[in-house]
Jmol script that loads the backbone (N, CA, C; Angstrom):
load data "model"
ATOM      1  N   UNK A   1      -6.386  20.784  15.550  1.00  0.00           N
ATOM      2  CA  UNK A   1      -7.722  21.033  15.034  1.00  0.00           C
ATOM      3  C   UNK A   1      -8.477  19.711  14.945  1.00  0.00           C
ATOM      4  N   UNK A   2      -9.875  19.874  15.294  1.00  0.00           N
ATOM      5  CA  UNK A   2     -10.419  18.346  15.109  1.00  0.00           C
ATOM      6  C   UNK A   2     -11.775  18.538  14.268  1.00  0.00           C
ATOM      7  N   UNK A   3     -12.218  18.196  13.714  1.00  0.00           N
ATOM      8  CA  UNK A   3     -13.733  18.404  12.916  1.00  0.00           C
ATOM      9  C   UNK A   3     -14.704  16.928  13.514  1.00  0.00           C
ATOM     10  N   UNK A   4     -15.755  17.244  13.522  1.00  0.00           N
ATOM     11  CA  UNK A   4     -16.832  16.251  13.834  1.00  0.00           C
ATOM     12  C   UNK A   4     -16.743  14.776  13.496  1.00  0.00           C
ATOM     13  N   UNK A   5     -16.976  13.793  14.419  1.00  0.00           N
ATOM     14  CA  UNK A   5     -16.320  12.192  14.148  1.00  0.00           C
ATOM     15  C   UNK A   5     -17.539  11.572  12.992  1.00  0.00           C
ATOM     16  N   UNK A   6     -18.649  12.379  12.907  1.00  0.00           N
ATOM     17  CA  UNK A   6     -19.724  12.067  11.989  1.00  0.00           C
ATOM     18  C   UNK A   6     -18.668  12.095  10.992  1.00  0.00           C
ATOM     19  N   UNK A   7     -18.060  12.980  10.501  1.00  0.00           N
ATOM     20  CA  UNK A   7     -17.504  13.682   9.139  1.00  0.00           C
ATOM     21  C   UNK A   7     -16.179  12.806   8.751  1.00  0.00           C
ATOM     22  N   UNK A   8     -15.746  11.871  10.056  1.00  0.00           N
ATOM     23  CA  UNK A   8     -14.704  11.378   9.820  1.00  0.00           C
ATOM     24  C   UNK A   8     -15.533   9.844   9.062  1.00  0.00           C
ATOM     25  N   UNK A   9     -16.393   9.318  10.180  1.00  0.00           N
ATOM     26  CA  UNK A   9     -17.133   7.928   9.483  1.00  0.00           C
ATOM     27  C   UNK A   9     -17.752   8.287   8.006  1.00  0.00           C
ATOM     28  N   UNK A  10     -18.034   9.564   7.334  1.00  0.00           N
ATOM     29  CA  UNK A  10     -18.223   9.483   6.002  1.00  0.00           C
ATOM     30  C   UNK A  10     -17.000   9.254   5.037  1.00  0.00           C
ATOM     31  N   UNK A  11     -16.064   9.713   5.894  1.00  0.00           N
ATOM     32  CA  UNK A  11     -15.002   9.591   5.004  1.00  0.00           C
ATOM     33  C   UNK A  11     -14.403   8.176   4.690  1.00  0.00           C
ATOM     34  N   UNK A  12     -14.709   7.881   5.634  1.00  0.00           N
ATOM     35  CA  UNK A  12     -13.810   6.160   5.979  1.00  0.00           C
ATOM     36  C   UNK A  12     -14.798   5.142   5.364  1.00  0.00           C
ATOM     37  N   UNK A  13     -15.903   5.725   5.331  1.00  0.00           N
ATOM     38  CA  UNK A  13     -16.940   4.221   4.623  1.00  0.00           C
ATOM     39  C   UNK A  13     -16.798   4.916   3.557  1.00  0.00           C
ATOM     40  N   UNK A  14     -16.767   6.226   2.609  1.00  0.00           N
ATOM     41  CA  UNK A  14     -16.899   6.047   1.064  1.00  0.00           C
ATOM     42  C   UNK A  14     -15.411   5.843   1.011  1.00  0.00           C
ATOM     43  N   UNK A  15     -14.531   5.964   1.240  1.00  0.00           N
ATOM     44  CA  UNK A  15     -12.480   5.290   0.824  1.00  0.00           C
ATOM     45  C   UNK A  15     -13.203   3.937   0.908  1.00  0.00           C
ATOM     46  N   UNK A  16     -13.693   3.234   2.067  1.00  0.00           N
ATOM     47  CA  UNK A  16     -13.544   1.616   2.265  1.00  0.00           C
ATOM     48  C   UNK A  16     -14.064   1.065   1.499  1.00  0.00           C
ATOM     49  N   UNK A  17     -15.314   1.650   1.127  1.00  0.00           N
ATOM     50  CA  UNK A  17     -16.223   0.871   0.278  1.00  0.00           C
ATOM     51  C   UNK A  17     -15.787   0.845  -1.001  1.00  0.00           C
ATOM     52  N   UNK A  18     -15.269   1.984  -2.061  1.00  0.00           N
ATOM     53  CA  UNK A  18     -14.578   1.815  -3.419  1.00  0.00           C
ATOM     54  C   UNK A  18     -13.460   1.698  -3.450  1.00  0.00           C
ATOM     55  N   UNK A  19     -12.379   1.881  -2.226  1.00  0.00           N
ATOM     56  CA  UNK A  19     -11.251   1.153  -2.362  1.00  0.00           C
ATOM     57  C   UNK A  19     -10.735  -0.436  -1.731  1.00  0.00           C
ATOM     58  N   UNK A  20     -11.958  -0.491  -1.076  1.00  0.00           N
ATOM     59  CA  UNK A  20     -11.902  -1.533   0.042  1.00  0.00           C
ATOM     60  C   UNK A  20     -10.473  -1.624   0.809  1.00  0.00           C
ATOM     61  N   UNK A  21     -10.711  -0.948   1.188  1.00  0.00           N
ATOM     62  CA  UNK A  21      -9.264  -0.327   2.449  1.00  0.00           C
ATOM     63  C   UNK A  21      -9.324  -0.885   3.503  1.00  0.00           C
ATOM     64  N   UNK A  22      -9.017  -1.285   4.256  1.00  0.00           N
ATOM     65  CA  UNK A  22      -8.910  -1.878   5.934  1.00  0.00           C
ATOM     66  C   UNK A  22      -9.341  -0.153   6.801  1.00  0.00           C
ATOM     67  N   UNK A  23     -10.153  -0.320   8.355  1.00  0.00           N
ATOM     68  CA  UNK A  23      -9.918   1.101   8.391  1.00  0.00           C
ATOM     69  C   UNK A  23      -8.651   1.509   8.967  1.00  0.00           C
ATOM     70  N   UNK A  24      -8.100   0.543   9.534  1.00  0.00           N
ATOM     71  CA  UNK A  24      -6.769   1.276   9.955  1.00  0.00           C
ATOM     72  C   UNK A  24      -5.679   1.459   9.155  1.00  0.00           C
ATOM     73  N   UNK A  25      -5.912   1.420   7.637  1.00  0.00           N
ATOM     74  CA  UNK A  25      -4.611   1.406   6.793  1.00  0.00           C
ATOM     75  C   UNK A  25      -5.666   3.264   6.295  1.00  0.00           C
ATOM     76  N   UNK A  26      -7.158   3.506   6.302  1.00  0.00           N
ATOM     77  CA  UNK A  26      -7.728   4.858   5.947  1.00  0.00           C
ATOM     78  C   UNK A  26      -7.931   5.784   7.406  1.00  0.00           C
ATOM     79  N   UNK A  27      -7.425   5.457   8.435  1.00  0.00           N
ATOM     80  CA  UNK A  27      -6.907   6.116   9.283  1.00  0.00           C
ATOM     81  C   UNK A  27      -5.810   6.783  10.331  1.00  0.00           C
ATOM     82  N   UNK A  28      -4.922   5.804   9.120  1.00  0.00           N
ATOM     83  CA  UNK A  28      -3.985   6.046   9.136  1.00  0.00           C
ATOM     84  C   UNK A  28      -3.352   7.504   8.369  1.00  0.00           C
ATOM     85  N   UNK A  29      -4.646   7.639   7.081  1.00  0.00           N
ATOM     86  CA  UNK A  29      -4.088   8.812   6.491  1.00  0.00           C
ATOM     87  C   UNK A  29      -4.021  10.166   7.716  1.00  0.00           C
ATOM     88  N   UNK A  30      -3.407  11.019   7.108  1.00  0.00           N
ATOM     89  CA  UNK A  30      -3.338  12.167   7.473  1.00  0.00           C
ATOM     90  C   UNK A  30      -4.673  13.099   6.690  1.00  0.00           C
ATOM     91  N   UNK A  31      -5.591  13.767   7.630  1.00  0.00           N
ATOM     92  CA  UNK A  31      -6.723  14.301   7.117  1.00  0.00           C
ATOM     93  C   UNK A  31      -6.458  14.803   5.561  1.00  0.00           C
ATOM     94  N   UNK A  32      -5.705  15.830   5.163  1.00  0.00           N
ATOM     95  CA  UNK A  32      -5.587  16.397   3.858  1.00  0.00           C
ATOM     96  C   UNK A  32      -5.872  15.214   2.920  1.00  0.00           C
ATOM     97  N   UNK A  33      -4.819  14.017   3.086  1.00  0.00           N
ATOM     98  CA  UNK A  33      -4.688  13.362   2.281  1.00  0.00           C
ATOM     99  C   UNK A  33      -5.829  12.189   2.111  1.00  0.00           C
ATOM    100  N   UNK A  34      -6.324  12.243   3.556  1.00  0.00           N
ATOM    101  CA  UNK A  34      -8.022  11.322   3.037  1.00  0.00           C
ATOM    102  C   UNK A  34      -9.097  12.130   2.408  1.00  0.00           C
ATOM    103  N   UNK A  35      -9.366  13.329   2.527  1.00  0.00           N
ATOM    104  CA  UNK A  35     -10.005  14.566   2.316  1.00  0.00           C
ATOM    105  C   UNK A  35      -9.630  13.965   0.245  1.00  0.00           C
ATOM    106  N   UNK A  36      -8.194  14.017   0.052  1.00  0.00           N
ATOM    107  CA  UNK A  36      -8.123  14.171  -1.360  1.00  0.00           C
ATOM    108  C   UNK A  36      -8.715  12.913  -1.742  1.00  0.00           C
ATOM    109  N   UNK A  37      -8.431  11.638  -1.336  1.00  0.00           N
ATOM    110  CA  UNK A  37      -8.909  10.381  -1.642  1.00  0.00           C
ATOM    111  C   UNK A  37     -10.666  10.795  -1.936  1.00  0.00           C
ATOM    112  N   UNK A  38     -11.138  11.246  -0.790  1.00  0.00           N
ATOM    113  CA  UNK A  38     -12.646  11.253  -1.278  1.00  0.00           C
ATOM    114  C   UNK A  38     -12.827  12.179  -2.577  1.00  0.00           C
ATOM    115  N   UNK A  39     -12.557  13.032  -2.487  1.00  0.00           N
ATOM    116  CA  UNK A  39     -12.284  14.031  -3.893  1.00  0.00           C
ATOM    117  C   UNK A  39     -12.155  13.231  -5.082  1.00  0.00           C
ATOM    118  N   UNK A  40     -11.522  12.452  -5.168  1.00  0.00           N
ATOM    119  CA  UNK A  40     -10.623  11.701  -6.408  1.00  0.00           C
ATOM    120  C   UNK A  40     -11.885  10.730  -6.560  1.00  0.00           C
ATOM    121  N   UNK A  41     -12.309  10.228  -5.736  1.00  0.00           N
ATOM    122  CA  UNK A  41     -13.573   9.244  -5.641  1.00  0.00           C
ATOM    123  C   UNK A  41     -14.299   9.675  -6.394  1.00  0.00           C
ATOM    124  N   UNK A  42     -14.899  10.990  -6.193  1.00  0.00           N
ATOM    125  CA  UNK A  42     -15.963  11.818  -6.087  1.00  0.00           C
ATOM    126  C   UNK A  42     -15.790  12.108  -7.704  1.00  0.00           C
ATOM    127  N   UNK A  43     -14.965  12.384  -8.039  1.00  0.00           N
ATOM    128  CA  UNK A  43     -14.539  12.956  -9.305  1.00  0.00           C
ATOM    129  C   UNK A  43     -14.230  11.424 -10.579  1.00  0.00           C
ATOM    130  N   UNK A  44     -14.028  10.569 -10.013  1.00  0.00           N
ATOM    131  CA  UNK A  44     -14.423   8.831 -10.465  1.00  0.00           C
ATOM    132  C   UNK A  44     -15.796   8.701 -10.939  1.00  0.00           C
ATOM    133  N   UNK A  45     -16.405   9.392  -9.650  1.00  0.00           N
ATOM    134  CA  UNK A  45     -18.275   8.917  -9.388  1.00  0.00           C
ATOM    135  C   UNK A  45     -18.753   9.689 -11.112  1.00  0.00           C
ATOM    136  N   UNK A  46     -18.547  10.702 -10.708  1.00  0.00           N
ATOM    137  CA  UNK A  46     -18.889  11.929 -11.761  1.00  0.00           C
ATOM    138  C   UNK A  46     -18.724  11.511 -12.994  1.00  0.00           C
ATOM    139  N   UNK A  47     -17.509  11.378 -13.174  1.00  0.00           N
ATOM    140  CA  UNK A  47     -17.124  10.633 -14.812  1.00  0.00           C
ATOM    141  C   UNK A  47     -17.833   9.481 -15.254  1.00  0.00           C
ATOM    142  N   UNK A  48     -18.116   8.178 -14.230  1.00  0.00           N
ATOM    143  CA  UNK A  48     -18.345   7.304 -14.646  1.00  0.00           C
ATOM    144  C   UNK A  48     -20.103   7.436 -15.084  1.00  0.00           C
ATOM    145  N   UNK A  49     -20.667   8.317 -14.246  1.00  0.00           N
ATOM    146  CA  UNK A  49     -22.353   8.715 -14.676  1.00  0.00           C
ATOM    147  C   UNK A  49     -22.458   9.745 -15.151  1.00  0.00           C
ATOM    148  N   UNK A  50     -21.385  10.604 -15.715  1.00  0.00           N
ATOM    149  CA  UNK A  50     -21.615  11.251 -16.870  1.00  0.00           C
ATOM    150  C   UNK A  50     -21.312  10.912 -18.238  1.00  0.00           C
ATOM    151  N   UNK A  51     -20.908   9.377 -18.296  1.00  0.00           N
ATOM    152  CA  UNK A  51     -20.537   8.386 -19.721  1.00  0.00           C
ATOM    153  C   UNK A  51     -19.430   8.540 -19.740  1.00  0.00           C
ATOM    154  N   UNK A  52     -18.372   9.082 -19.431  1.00  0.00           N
ATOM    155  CA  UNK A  52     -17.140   9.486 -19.513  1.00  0.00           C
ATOM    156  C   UNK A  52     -16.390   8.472 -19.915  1.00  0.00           C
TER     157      UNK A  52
END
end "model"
wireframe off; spacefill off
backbone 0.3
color backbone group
């Protein structure tokens, strides 16, 4: 299965940018598991601008 390479460069610049990852150590993931990284981000983002 492959999904759109747009969808992959969103993924890889928001991991790189708040984890500052190399991209070949965030393409290295296996989709599920970069998919969760952005999630976990996402859910970081949320907390931190909702005062959390």
């Amino acid at each position: 299965m492959t999904y759109a390479a747009g969808r992959i460069h969103e993924e890889v610049a928001y991991v790189a940018y708040h984890f500052h990852w190399s991209l070949n150590d965030i393409l290295d993931l296996e989709h599920p598991q970069r998919q969760r990284y952005v999630a976990e981000i996402a859910k970081i983002n949320r907390h931190m601008s909702e005062g959390d």
